[in-house]
C-alpha positions in Angstrom: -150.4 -51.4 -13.7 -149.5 -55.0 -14.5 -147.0 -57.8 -13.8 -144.5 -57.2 -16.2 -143.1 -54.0 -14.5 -142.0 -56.0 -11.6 -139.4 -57.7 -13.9 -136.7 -55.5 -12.7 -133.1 -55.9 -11.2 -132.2 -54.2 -7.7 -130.3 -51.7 -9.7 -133.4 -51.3 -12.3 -135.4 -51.0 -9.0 -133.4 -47.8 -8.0 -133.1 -46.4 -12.0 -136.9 -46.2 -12.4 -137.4 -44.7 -8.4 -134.6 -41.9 -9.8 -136.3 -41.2 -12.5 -139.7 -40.9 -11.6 -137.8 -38.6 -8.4 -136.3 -36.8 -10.3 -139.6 -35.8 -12.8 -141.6 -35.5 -9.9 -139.0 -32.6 -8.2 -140.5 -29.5 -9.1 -137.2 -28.3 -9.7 -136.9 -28.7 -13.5 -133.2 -27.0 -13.4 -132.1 -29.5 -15.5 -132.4 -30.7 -19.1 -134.6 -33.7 -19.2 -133.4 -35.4 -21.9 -129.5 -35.6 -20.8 -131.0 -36.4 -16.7 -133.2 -38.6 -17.5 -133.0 -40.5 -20.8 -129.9 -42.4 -20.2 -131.6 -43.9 -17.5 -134.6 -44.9 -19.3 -132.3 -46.5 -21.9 -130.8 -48.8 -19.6 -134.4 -49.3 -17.7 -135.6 -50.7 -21.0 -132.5 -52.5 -21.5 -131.7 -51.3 -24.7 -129.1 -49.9 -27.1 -129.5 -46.9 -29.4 -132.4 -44.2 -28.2 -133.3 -40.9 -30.5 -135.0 -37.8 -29.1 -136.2 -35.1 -31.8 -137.8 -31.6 -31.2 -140.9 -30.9 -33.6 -140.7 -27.5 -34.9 -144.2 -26.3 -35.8 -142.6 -23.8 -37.9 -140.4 -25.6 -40.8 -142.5 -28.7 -39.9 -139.4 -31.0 -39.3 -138.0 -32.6 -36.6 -134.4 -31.0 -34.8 -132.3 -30.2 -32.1 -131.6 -34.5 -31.8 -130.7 -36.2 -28.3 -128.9 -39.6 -29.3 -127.1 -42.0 -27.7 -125.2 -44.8 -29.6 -126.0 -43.4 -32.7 -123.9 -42.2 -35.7 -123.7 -37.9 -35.3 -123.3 -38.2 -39.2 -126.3 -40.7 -39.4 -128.4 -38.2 -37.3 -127.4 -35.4 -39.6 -128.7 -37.7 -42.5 -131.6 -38.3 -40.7 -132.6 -34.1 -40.8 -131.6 -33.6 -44.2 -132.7 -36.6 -45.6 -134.7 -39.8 -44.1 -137.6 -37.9 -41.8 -138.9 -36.9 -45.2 -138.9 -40.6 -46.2 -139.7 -42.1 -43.1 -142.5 -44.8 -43.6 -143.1 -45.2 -39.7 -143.1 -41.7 -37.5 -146.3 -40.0 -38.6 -148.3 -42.9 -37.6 -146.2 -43.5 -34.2 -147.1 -39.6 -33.5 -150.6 -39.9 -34.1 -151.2 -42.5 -31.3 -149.5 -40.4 -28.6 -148.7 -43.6 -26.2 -146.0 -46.0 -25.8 -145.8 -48.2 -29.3 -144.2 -50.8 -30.5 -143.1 -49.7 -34.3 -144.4 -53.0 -35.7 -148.0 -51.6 -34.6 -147.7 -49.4 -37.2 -145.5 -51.6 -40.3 -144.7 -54.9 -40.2 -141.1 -55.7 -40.1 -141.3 -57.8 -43.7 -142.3 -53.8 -45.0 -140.4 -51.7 -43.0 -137.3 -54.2 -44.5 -138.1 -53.7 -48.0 -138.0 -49.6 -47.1 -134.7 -47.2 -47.7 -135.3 -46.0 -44.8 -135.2 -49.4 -42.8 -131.7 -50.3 -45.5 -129.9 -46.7 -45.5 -130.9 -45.7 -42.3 -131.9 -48.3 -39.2 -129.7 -50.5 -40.1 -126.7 -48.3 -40.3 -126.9 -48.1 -36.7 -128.0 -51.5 -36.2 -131.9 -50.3 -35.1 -134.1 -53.5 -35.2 -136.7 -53.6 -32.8 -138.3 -50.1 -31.5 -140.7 -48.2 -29.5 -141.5 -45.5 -29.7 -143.2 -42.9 -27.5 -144.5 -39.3 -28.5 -146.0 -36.9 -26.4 -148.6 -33.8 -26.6 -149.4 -30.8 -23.9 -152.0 -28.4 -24.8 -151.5 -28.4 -28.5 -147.7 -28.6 -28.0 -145.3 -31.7 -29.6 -142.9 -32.5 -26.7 -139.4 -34.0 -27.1 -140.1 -37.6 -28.3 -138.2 -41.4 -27.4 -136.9 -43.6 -29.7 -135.7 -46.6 -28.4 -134.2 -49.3 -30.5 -132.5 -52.9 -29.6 -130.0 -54.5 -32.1 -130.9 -57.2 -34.1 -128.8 -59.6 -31.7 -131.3 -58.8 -29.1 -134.9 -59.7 -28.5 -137.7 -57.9 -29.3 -139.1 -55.5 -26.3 -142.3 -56.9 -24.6 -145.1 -55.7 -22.5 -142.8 -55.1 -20.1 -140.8 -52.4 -21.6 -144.6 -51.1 -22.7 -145.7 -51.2 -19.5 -142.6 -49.1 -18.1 -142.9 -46.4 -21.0 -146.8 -46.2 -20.0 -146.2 -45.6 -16.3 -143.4 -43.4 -16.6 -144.6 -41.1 -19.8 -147.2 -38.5 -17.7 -144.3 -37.4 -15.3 -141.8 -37.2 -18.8 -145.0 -35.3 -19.9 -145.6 -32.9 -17.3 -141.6 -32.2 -16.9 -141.4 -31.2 -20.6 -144.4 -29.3 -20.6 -143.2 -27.0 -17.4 -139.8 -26.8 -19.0 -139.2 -23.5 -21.6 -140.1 -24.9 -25.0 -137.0 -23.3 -26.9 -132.8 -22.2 -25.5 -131.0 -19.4 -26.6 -128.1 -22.5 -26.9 -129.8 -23.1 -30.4 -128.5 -19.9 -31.6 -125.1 -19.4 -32.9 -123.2 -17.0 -30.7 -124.3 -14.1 -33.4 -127.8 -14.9 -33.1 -127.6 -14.6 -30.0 -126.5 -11.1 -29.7 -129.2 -10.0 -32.0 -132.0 -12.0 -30.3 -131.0 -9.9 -27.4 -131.1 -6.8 -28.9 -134.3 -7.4 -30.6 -135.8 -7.8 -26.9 -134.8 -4.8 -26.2 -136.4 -3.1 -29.0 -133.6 -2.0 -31.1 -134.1 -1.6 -35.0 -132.1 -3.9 -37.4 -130.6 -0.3 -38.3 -129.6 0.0 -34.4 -128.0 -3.8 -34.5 -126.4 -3.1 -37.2 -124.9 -0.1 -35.7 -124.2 -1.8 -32.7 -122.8 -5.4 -33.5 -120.6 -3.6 -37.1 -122.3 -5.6 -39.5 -124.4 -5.1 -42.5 -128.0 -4.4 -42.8 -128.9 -7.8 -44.5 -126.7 -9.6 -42.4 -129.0 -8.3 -39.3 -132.3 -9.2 -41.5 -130.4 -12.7 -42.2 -130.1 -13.7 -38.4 -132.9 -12.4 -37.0 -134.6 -14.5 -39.7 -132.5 -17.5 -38.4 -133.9 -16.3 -34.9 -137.7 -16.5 -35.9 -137.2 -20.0 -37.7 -135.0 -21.4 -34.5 -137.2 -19.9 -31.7 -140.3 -21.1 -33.4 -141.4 -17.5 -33.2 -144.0 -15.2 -36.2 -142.5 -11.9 -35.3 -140.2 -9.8 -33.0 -142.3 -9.4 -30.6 -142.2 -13.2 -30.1 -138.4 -13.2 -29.8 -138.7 -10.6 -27.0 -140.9 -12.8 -25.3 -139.1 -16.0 -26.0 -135.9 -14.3 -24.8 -137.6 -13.1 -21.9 -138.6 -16.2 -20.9 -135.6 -18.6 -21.4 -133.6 -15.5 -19.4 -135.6 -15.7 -16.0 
């Protein structure tokens, strides 16, 4: 622990006692992301902050947490940019608290259509970046960006990520990894009859709808659960409903 996290405010003071209270609970009834990420945005005293899920099965990032960012740029970002993106690979593979520049130098990431067509839509200048791992599992990751009028984070803002990222860890870890709130509302009802071992046939039957139509959601069920096979929804559905 060094110097630079004693840079804080009275009001940062109590933020970063909240947030490290409210990891350390043991009562995870609460989405981390929306309780505790707007806090760690102002803790860091910056602007726009991104949080993507990794899904291990259509390898691609999803289900976004933003603040002060463009919906429609975030919707360019999952169709388009990830695939382009000259930076986030490299961020993942270190697995701490990073300044972006660690991994491409400004003068690059500038020259970059990613940097010119996305970044700077939403005025993202300076970053860090933090991406975490639990027993083989990609956790929800931070983003945090300053605008251009702003200076450049420091070892402070390092330091902060650092100290706070094993409780972020250990919250996301404990939490269940997928929500039946992906789903559409159809989904949904089939996910549930799946776990209770009805037949597409039976779904079909029960829900009025055609036979493909059942094959077509609980496909959209395996691919949004992160799941190989029914059995896996069962369980997944199981889980999320306890």
């Amino acid at each position: 622990m060094t110097g630079h996290i004693y840079d804080m405010s009275g009001q940062e003071a109590r933020i970063f006692a909240n947030i490290i209270g409210a990891l350390s609970s043991g009562n995870m009834n609460f989405d981390v992301r929306e309780e505790v990420f707007p806090d760690i945005l102002k803790l860091l005293r910056a602007d726009v902050l991104a949080s993507f899920e990794w899904n291990r099965r259509s390898n691609s990032y999803g289900n976004a947490f933003i603040i002060n960012q463009d919906p429609e740029n975030v919707a360019r970002y999952h169709q388009w940019f990830q695939y382009r993106d000259p930076m986030t690979d490299k961020l993942r593979g270190l697995r701490r608290a990073a300044h972006v520049e660690e991994v491409i130098s400004r003068r690059d990431l500038t020259k970059t259509e990613f940097y010119n067509d996305f970044l700077a839509r939403d005025g993202m200048q300076h970053g860090v970046n933090l991406f975490m791992q639990a027993n083989g599992r990609d956790l929800a990751d931070l983003r945090i960006w300053r605008y251009g009028s702003r200076p450049d984070f420091s070892d402070r803002e390092i330091d902060l990520l650092t100290i706070i990222a094993p409780f972020v860890r250990r919250a996301l870890s404990t939490a269940p990894s997928v929500s039946l709130d992906m789903l559409t509302e159809r989904e949904r009802d089939v996910a549930l009859l799946v776990a209770r071992g009805c037949s597409d046939k039976d779904i079909a039957r029960v829900l009025g709808i055609g036979f493909a139509t059942v094959r077509t959601h609980v496909g959209s069920c395996l691919a949004k659960l992160e799941c190989s096979n029914r059995a896996e929804i069962a369980a997944q559905v199981s889980k999320v409903s306890h």
